[in-house]
C-alpha positions as CSV (number, residue, x, y, z in Angstrom):
1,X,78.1,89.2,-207.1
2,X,79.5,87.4,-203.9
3,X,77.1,88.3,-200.9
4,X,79.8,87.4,-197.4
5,X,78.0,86.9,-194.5
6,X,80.7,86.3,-192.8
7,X,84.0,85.9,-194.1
8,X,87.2,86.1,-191.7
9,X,90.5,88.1,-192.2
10,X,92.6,85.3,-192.9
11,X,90.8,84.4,-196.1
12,X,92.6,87.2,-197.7
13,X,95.9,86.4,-196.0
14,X,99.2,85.5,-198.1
15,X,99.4,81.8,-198.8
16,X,95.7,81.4,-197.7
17,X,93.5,79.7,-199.6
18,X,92.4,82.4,-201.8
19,X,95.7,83.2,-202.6
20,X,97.8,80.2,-203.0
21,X,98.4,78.1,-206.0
22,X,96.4,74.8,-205.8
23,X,98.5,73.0,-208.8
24,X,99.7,69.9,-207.3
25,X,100.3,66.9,-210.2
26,X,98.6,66.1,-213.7
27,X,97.9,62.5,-212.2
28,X,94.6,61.5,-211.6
29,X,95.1,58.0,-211.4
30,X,95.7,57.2,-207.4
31,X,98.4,54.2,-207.2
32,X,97.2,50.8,-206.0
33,X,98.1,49.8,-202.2
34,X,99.5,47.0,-200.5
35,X,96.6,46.8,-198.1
36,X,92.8,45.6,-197.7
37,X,90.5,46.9,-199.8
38,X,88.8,50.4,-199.2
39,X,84.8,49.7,-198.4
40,X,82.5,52.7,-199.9
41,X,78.6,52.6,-199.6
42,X,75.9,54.6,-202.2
43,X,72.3,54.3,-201.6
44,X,69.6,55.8,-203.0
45,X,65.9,54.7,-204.9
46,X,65.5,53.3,-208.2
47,X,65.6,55.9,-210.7
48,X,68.0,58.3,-209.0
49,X,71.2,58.3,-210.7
50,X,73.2,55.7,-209.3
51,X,74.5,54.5,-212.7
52,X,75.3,58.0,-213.7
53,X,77.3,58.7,-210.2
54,X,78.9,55.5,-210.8
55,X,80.0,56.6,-214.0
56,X,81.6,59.4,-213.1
57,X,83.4,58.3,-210.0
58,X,84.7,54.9,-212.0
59,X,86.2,57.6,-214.1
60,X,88.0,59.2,-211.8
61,X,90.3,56.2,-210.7
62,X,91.3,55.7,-214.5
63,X,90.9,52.7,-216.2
64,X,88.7,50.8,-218.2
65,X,85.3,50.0,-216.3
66,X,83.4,47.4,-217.4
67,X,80.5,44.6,-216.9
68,X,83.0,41.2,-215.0
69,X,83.6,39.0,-217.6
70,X,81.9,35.9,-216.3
71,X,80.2,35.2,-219.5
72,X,76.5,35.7,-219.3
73,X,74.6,38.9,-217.4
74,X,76.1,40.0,-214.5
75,X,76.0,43.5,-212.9
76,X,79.1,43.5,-211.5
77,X,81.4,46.4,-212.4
78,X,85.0,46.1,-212.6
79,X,88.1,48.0,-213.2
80,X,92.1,47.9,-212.0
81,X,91.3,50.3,-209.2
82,X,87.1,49.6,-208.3
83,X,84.6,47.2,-208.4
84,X,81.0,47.8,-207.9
85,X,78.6,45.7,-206.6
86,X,74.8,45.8,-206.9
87,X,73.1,45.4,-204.3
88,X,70.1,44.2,-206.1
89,X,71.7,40.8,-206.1
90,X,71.0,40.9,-202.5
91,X,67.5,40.1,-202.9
92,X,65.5,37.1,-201.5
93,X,63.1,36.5,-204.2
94,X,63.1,36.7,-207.6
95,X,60.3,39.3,-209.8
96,X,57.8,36.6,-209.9
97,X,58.2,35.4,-205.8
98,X,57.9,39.4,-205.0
99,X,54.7,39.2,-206.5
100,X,53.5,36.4,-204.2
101,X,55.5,34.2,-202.1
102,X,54.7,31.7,-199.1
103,X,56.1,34.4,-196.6
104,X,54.5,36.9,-198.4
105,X,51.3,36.0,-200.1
106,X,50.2,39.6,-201.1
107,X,53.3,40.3,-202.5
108,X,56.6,42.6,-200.9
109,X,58.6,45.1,-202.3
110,X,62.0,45.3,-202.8
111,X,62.6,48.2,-200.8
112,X,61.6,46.0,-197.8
113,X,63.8,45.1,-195.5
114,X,62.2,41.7,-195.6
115,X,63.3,41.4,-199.2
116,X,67.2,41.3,-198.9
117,X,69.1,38.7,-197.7
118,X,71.1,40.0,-195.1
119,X,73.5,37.5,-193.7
120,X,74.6,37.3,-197.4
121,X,75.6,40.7,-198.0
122,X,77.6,40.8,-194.8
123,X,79.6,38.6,-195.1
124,X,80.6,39.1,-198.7
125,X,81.6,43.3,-197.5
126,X,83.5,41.7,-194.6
127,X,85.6,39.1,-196.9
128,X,86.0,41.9,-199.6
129,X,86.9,44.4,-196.9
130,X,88.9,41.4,-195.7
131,X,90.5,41.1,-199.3
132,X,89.1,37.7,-199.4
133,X,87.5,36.7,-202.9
134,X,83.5,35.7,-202.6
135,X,80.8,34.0,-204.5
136,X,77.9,35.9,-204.4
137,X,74.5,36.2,-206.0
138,X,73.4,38.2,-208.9
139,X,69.9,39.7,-209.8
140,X,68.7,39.4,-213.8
141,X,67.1,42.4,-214.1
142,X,66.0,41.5,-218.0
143,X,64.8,38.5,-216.8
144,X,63.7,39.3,-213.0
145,X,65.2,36.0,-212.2
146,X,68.1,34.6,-209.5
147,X,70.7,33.6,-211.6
148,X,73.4,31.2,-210.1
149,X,76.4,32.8,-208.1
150,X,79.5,34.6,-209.6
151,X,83.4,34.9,-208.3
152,X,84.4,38.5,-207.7
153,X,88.2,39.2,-206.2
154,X,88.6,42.7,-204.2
155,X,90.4,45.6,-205.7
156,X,91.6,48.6,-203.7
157,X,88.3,50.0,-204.0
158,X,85.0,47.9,-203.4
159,X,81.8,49.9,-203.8
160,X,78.2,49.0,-202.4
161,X,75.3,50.4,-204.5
162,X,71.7,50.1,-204.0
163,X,69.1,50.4,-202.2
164,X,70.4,49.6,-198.3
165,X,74.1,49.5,-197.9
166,X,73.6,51.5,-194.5
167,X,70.6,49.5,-192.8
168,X,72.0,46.9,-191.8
169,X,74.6,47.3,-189.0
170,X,77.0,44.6,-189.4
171,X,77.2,45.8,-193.3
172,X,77.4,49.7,-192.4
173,X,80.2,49.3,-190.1
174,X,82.3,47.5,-192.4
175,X,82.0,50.8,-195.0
176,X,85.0,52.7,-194.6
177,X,82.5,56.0,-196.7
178,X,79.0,56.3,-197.1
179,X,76.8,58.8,-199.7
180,X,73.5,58.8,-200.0
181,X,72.0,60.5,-203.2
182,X,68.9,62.0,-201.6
183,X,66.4,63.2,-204.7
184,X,63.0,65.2,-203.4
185,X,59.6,63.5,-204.4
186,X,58.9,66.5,-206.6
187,X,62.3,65.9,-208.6
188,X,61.7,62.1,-208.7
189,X,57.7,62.5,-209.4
190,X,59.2,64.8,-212.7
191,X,62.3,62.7,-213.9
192,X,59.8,59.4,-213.4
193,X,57.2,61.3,-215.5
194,X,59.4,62.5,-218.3
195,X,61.1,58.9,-218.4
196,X,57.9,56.6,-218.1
197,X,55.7,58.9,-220.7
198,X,58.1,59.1,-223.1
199,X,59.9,55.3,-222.7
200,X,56.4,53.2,-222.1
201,X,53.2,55.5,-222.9
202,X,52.6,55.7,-219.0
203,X,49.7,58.5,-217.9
204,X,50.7,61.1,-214.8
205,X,48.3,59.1,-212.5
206,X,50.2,55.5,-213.7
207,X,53.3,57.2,-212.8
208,X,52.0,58.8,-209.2
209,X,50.6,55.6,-208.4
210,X,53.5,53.5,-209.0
211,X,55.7,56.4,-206.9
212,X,52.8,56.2,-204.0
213,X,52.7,52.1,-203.9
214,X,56.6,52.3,-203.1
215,X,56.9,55.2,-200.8
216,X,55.8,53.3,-197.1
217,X,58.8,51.1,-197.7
218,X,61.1,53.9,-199.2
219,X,60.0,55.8,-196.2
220,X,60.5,52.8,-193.8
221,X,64.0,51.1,-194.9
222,X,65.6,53.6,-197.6
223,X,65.2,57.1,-196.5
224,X,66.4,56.8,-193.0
225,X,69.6,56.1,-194.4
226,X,70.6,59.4,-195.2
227,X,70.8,60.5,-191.7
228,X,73.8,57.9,-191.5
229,X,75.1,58.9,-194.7
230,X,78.9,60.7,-194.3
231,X,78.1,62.9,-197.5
232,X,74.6,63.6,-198.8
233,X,74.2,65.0,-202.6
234,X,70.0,66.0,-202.5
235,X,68.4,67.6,-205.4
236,X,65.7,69.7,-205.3
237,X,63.8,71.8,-207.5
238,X,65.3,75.4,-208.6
239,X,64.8,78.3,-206.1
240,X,65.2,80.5,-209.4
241,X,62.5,79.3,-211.4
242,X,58.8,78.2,-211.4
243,X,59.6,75.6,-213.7
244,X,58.3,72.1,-212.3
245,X,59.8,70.0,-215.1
246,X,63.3,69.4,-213.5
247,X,64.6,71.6,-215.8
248,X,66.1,73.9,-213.2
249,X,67.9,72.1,-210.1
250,X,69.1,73.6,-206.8
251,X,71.6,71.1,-205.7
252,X,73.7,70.7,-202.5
253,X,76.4,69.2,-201.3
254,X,76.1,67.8,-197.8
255,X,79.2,67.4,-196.1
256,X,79.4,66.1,-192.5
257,X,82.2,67.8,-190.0
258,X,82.4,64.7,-187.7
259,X,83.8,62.4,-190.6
260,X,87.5,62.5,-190.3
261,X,89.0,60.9,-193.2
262,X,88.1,63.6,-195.3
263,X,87.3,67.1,-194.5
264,X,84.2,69.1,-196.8
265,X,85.2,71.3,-199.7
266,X,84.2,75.2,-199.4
267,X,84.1,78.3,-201.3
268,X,86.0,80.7,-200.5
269,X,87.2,80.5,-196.5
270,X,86.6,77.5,-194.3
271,X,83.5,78.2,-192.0
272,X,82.1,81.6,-194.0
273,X,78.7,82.0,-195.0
274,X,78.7,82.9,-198.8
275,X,76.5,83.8,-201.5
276,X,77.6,84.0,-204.9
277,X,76.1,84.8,-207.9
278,X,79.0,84.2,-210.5
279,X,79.8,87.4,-213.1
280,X,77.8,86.2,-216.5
281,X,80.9,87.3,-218.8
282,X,83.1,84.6,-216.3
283,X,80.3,81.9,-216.0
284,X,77.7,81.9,-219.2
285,X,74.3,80.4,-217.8
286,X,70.7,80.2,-219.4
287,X,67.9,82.0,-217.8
288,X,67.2,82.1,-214.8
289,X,71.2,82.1,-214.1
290,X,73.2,80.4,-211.5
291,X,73.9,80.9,-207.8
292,X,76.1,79.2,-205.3
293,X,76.1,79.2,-201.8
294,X,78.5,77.7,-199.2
295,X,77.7,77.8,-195.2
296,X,77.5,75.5,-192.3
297,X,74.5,73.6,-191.0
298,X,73.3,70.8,-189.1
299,X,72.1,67.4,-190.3
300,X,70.0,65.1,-188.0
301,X,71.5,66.9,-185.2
302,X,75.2,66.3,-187.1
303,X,77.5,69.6,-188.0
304,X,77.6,69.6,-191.8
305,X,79.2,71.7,-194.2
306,X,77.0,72.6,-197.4
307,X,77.5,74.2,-200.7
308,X,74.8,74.8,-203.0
309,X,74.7,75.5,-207.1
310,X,71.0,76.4,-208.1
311,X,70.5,76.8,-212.1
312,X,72.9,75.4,-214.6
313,X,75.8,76.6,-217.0
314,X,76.1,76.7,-221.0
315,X,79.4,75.9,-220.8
316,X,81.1,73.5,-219.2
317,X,84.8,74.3,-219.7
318,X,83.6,77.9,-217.8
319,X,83.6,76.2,-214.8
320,X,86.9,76.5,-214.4
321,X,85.6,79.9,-212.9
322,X,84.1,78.0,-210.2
323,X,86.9,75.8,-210.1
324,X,89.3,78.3,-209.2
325,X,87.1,79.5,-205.7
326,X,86.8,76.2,-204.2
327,X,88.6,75.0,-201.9
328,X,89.6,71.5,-200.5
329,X,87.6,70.1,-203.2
330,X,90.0,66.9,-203.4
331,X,91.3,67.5,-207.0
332,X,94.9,66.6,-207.7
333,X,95.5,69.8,-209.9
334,X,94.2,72.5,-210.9
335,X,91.7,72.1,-213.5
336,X,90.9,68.4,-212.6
337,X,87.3,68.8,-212.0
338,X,86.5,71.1,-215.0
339,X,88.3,68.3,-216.9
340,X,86.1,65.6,-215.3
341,X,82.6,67.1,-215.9
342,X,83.8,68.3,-219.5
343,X,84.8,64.1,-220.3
344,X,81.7,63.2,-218.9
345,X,79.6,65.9,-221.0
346,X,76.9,63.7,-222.2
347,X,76.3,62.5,-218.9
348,X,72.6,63.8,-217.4
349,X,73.0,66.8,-215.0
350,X,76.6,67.4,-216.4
351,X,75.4,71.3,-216.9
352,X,73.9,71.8,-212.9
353,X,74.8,71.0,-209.4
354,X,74.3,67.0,-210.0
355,X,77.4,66.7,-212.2
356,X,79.9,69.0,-209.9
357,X,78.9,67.6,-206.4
358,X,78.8,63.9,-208.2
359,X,82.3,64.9,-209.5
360,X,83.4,66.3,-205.6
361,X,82.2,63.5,-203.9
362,X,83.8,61.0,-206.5
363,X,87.1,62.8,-205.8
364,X,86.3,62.4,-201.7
365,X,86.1,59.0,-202.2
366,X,89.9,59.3,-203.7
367,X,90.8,61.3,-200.5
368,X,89.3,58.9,-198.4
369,X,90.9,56.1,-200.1
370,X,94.2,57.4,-199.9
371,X,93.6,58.6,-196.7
372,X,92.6,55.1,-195.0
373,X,95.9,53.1,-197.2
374,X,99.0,55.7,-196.6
């Protein structure tokens, strides 16, 4: 059932959206460009599915992705097309000087702004940006120790990941896109619980206390990012079901107007408001169902565009039924992002609004990139 708010004439129009054929080229691979690097910045907390997102988008591009061969641990991730950076290796101390530190005798954070060395970080995403080669730090996160620098060249796509890639502004305006994966405190109270009780024995009031001694700085230095953040992907619990588990998801996909290089993806017709609840012999989805919704909003006082998925699907290949009523969604043919989720099956969220807004905003980052080089 599709509930249309408002939904002009044109929609229906010959050669309108609805009606035209959206099967461009079975190449997914974008070709590499004689030009500087492209600068893209993902933030988000700990725990929140930056290592999944990166997955997917690496895949995207084509190409093998994998850990820069410098010999020892590095988390540095490279392919012909991207490399991703950590931003991790940004910080100022290592585990043990977090702890306790002359500056900092009762021990910081590394959310805290305090923590990361800035001057560092921008001028390594200036030289990359720049397509200058740097020697930058790197974090050991087995060990929790500072190891000695590493050599990283640009490729046509550099990508920022961590914690603050927008807070500081000589490093924000050198990003050419920025995301910000926003996860609720409910959602990340749950996926923390499930992970931390199951992985290391951890009680719910270990877990809630290790969330609460973070969240003045998360609140201070991360969270304010996502009112900077071109594109926002935030996860909430299910509007379908009572379940607190994170079971069930509503998902949306944030898209601001004002950002020019790429425009937001819709269902259906470009500034509509749309409900849709998806015919079950179409779309197969396990009880409580699946809804979508597509309208405009506003952001932090920005115009966005939003579209919503709340529930998740048996089967991902039937998303081609989805597929098939978005529009501007960045895919290169028809098909592409059914064929995206489906070779990233065993990835978490695959089955709800995580995987295909992941999978839109990876293919954004395409548009964007070929956008900023032609």
């Amino acid at each position: 059932m599709i509930s249309v708010i408002s939904l002009g004439a044109a929609a229906f129009a010959p050669g309108s959206a609805l009606h035209s054929s959206r099967v461009v080229s079975h190449v997914s691979n974008v070709q590499m460009a004689d030009a500087n690097p492209v600068v893209v910045g993902i933030a988000a907390d700990s725990g929140c599915g930056k290592s999944t997102f990166m997955r997917r988008l690496t895949s995207i591009f084509g190409g093998e992705s994998k850990l820069l061969d410098i010999g020892r641990e590095t988390n540095t991730l490279v392919s012909d097309m991207t490399t991703v950076i950590c931003l991790d290796d940004y910080h100022k101390w290592d585990r043990t000087g977090r702890k306790s530190n002359p500056e900092w005798p009762d021990g910081i954070t590394a959310l805290h702004e305090a923590c990361q060395d800035w001057d560092k970080m921008a001028a390594d995403v200036t030289d990359l940006k720049a397509g200058k080669a740097v020697s930058k730090p790197i974090y050991n996160h087995i060990t929790g120790e500072l190891d000695p620098y590493e050599d990283v060249s640009p490729t046509p796509i550099v990508i920022f990941e961590g914690l603050h890639p927008m807070h500081d502004d000589r490093v924000r305006e050198a990003l050419d896109l920025t995301v910000y994966l926003d996860i609720t405190d409910e959602v990340k109270f749950a996926w923390k619980a499930q992970r931390d009780i199951a992985e290391r024995g951890a009680t719910m009031e270990e877990v809630q206390a290790a969330i609460d001694g973070r969240k003045p700085d998360f609140a201070a230095y991360v969270e304010p990012q996502k009112a900077k953040a071109d594109i926002i992907v935030q996860v909430l619990f299910s509007d379908l079901s009572e379940d607190k588990t994170g079971k069930f998801l509503k998902v949306k996909l944030i898209q601001k107007k004002a950002f020019k290089t790429v425009s937001p993806a819709y269902f259906f017709d470009e500034g509509s408001q749309i409900e849709w609840t998806p015919n079950s012999d179409k779309l197969s989805a396990t009880e409580p169902g699946v809804k979508f919704s597509y309208y405009d909003d506003e952001w932090f006082g920005a115009p966005v565009s939003v579209l919503e998925m709340d529930g998740k699907v048996d089967s991902l290949e039937e998303l081609i039924y989805v597929e098939s009523h978005l529009c501007n969604s960045g895919t290169k043919f028809y098909g592409e992002l059914t064929e995206q989720i489906t070779k990233n099956a065993d990835a978490p969220g695959s089955d709800n609004g995580t995987g295909l807004f992941q999978t839109i905003c990876a293919f954004k980052i395409r548009e964007a990139y070929e956008a900023i080089v032609a």
